[in-house]
C-alpha positions, 0 to 999 in steps of 0.5 A: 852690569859691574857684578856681571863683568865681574863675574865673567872676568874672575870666571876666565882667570880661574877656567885659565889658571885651571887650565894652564896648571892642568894641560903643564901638567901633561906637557911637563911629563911628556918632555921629561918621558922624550915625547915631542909636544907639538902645541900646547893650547889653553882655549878652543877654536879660533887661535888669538895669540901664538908663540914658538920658541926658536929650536922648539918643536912646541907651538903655545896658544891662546884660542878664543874659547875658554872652556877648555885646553890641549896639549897635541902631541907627536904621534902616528895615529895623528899624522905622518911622523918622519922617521928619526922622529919615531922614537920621540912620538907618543905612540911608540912609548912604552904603555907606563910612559903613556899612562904617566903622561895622561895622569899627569894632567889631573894629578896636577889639579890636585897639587895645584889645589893642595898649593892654593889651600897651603897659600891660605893658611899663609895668608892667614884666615880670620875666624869666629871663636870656637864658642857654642852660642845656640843649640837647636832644640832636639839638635843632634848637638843637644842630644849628644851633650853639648852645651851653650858655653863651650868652646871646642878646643879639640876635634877628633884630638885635632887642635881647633881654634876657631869655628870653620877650621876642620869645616871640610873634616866635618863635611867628610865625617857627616857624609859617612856618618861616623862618630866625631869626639869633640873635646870642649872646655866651659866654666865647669872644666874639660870633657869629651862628647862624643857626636854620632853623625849616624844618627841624622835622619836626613842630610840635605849639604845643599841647602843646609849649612853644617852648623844647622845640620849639626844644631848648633851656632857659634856665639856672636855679638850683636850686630849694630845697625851702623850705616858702613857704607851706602849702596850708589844709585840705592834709597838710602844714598838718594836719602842722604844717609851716611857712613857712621849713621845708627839705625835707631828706629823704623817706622816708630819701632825699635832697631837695636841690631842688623838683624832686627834692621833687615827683618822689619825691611823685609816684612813691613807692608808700608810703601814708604819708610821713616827712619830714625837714626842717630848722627854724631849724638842727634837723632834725625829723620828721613823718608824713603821708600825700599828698592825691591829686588830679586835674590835666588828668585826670591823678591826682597826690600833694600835700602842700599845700606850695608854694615862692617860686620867683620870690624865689629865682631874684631872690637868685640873679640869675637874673632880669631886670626888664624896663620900657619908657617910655610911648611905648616901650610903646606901641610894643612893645605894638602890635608884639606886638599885630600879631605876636599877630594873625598868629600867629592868623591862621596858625593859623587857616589851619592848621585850615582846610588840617588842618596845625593840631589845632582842639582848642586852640578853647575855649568859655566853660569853657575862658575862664573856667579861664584867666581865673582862672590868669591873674588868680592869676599876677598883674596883667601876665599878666591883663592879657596874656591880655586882650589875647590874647582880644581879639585873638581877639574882633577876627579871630573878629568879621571872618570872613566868616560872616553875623550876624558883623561880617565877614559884614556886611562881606562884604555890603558887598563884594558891594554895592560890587560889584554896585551894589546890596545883597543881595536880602532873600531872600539876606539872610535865607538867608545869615544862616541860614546863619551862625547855623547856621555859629556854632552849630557853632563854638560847640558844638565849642568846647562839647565841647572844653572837656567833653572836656577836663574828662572 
């Protein structure tokens, strides 16, 4: 139940940040073109707060549906407008005031997105060291001439200093299938290897990782099965285990790492387990008997423990604390942005042509699931997956679908081009049309997130 209100609460905050920065977007512009705003509104339906401002025309909303927002404008097509407003209303502007006005909604998105991914790199962000620990056997990493050792301090002459740096570089360059040099530094000295992402038979980004793509994994130490915490109402807690208990032994055989620990869990066939562990330098003994549970519909054993790997692998200096200076992070923040959006885009692309799968689309199921994992996994990775949605906001808002802000830019485009705007009997089958376009997507993104359930 905790992880469910989680996950409903952080899914709110976000579709309402999003929301907000996007509909400003729209209203900060039409003020500043003269175009009187007569609601600005965050949410849908039934109306649970208001607030007018006095010598304000500008009525701002909170409605009870946050699945959407609107910003109502003066305009003729919408109502009667008394005369000395005329001048002040959306349709009597020119076609580059209106146009600025639409756009500027998910424009905004984008610079909303490039401001949190500059917060990040702020806040600063831990990271594994750059250091080749596995290559894949017959791995395009291997073929190319990387090796176990090296530390990759350059890509594509971009400074790197820890693993997941360029992550949303790579993303972009393995869907287009270029050539990325990497400069690495071993005991031998300094070289270049040059890695044509052209030559990966198949790329599945959905259930792969780039490092498995890619065939190579960063070194790590071992994790040990030291007891962090217990998971309340889980075996291990019933059990008495305790913060700073090692995992020495299951059923008579060896644990000498996390790995090892969750592995013999997983695949023992015994009903009850003995565990050994060591506290304070004295071996002890308990019997329990492993919770099974469901995870992305597979069938798991837990015993309700978890470990602090991050602390771990900072004692072991296997980590690397990476924070910029304000402009620096800004910087950094909208060249992510930028990378993010073409990445997007490309796949985008490649559910259009059938090259990508489109069952990563998700619907508000899925959102809220990831709002909570990300939100759980601390503030910079809430904060990363904003940034990553509202990237998703601005290029979802600028397709060319009526009722969408494309699809009312697209009717300026037609406008510019004809010299005279849509027909209302375009308009009104155009928009249809659109609705029943967004209908579609948003019952495909409601029957991925169920069927991801079930």
């Amino acid at each position: 139940m905790p992880e469910i209100f989680n996950s409903v609460l952080f899914f709110v905050v976000a579709i309402g940040v999003l929301i907000t920065f996007h509909e400003y977007g729209h209203y900060w512009v039409a003020r500043r073109m003269g175009v009187i705003v007569l609601r600005f509104s965050v949410g849908f339906g039934p109306v649970i707060w208001r607030y007018q401002p006095k010598k304000s025309h500008t009525e701002f909303v909170v409605s009870a549906i946050p699945l959407g927002g609107y910003v109502r404008m003066l305009d003729e097509s919408q109502e009667e407008v008394p005369e000395q407003y005329l001048p002040e209303a959306f349709n009597r502007q020119p076609l580059y005031k209106r146009s600025a006005i639409v756009a500027a909604g998910p424009l905004a998105n984008f610079l909303l997105a490039g401001i949190l991914y500059g917060l990040t790199f702020m806040i600063g962000t831990e990271g594994l060291r750059p250091v080749i620990g596995t290559l894949m056997e017959n791995g395009l990493a291997a073929k190319s001439g990387l090796m176990v050792g090296d530390e990759i301090r350059t890509i594509d002459g971009k400074s790197n200093r820890s693993w997941d740096e360029h992550h949303f570089y790579l993303l972009d360059k393995i869907i287009s299938e270029e050539i990325v040099v990497y400069g690495v530094e071993n005991d031998n000295g300094v070289r270049t290897v040059g890695v044509n992402f052209g030559e990966l038979e198949e790329v599945d980004l959905q259930s792969s990782s780039i490092d498995t793509v890619i065939g190579m994994y960063p070194a790590t130490p071992q994790i040990r099965p030291i007891v962090d915490r217990t998971v309340p109402g889980y075996p291990a807690e019933a059990a008495g285990l305790q913060p700073g208990d090692e995992i020495v032994s299951i059923n008579n055989s060896p644990v000498n790492s996390w790995n090892d620990l969750v592995g013999l869990i997983s695949q023992t066939n015994e009903r009850v387990l003995n565990i050994r562990f060591s506290r304070g330098g004295i071996d002890q003994e308990v019997l329990l008997e492993p919770r099974i549970v469901e995870r992305n519909g597979t069938r798991v054993k837990q015993i309700g423990i978890a470990v602090n790997a991050e602390q771990q692998l900072r004692d072991a200096n296997a980590t690397v604390k990476l924070r910029y200076g304000f402009i620096e992070s800004l910087a950094r923040g909208f060249e992510t942005m930028w990378s993010t959006t073409a990445l997007t885009l490309k796949m985008l692309a490649g559910m259009v042509t059938l090259q990508q799968s489109a069952d990563s689309i998700g619907g508000p199921i899925a959102i809220a699931e990831h709002a909570g994992k990300a939100a759980e996994a601390g503030i910079n990775n809430y904060l990363t997956f904003l940034a990553l949605l509202s990237v998703s906001l601005g290029i979802l808002n600028l397709l060319p679908i009526p009722v969408l802000d494309g699809g009312h830019l697209m009717f300026h485009a037609y406008e510019a081009i004809s010299g005279s705007p849509p027909t209302e009997r375009m308009l009104i089958v155009a928009n249809q049309i659109g609705l029943f376009l967004l209908i579609c997507l948003m019952g495909f993104a409601f029957y991925n997130d169920i069927a991801r359930i079930f």
